[in-house]
DONU-849412 format. One line per field, with one value per residue (C-alpha): residue number from 1; residue in three letters; x, y, z. Coordinates in pm, 1 decimal, decimal comma, padded with zeros to 6 digits. Layout:
REM DONU-849412
resi [NUM/...]
resn [ALA/...]
c1 [X/...]
c2 [Y/...]
c3 [Z/...]
END
This chain:
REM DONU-849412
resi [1/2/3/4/5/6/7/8/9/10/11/12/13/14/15/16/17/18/19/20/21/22/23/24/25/26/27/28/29/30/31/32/33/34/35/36/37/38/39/40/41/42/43/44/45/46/47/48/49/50/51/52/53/54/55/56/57/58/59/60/61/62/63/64/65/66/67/68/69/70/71/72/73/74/75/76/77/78/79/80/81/82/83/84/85/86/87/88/89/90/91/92/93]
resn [UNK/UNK/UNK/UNK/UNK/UNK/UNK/UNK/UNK/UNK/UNK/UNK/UNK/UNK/UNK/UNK/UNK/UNK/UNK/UNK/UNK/UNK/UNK/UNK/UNK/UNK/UNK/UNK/UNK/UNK/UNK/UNK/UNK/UNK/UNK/UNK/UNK/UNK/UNK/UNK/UNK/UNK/UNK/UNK/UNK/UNK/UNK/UNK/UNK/UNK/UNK/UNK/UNK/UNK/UNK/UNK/UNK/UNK/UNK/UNK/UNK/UNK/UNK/UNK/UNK/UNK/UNK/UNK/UNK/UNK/UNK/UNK/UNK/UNK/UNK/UNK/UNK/UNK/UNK/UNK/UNK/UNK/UNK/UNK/UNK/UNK/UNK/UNK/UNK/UNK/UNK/UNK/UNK]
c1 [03939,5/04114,0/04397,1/04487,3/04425,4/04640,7/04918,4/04931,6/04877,2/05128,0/05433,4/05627,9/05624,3/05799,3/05773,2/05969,2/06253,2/05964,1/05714,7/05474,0/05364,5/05433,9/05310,7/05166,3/05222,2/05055,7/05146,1/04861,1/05041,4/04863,4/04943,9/04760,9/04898,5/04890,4/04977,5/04919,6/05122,0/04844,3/04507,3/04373,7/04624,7/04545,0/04429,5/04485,0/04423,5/04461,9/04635,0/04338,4/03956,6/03873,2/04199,3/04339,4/04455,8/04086,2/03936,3/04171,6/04113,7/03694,3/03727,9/03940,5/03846,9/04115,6/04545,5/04829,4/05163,1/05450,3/05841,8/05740,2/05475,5/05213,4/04870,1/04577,4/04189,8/03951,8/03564,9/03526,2/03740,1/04065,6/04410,0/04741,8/05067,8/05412,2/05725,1/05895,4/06210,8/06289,0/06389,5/06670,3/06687,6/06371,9/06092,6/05789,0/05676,0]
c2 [-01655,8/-01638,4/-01835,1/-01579,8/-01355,6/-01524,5/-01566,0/-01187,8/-01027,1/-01199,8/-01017,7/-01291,6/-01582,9/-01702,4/-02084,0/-02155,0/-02478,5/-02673,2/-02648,2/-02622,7/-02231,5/-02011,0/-01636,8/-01449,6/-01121,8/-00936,6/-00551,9/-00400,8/-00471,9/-00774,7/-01069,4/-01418,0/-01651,9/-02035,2/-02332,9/-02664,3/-02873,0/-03162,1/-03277,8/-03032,1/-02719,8/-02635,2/-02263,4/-01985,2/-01611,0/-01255,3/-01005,5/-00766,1/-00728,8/-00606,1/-00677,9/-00904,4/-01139,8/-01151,2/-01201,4/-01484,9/-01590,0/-01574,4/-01778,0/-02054,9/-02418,8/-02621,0/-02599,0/-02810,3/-02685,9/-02898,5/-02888,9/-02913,8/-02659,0/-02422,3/-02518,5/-02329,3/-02491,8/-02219,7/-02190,7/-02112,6/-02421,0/-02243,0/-02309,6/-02101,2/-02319,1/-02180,1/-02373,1/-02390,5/-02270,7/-02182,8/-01773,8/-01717,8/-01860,4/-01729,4/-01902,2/-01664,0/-01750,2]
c3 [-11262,0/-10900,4/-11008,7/-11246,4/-11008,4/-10748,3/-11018,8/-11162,6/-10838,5/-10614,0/-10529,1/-10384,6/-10125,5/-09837,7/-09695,3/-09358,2/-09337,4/-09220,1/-09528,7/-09304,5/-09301,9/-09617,0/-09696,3/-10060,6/-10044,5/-10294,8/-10466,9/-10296,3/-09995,8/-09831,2/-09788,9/-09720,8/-09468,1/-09492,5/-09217,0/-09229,1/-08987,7/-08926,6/-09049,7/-08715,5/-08770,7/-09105,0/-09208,5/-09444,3/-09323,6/-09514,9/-09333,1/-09420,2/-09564,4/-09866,2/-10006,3/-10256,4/-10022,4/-09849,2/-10223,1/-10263,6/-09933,6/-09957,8/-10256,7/-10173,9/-10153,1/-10029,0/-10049,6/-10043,4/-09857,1/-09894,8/-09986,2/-10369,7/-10402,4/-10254,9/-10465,6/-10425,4/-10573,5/-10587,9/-10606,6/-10969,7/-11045,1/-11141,6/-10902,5/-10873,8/-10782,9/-10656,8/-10663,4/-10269,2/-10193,1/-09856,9/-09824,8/-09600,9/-09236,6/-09107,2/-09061,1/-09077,6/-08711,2]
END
């Protein structure tokens, strides 16, 4: 199941102050990058193929980003959430 995936293999995960863009990085060293700022600007990317992050990536459906929680839904029905809290000042841009 990808959420078990999702949940075993990630490493850790920034958010910025905004809630609006957040990044899994996984211990294979890739990471999957997530914005959604509007109904328009809304996108996940991996940072590489054939990685975790692009298997997590290929199989998601949709995501919520917000100040409570990064929730991922995934094609074989299974999700992976992550509580928010912001990491230092940056803000992953």
């Amino acid at each position: 199941m990808f959420g078990e995936l999702t949940r075993t293999a990630a490493d850790r995960i920034d958010v910025n102050a905004a809630f609006n863009e957040a990044v899994v990085y996984f211990r294979d060293g890739s990471h999957l990058r997530f914005r959604h700022a509007s109904r328009d600007d809304r996108w996940a990317h991996a940072s590489a193929s054939d990685t975790t992050a692009d298997k997590v990536c290929q199989s998601l459906e949709q995501f919520r980003l917000n100040a409570k929680h990064l929730q991922m839904f995934f094609s074989d029905g299974s999700d992976a959430e992550f509580a928010m809290a912001v990491r230092g000042d940056s803000d992953n841009g």
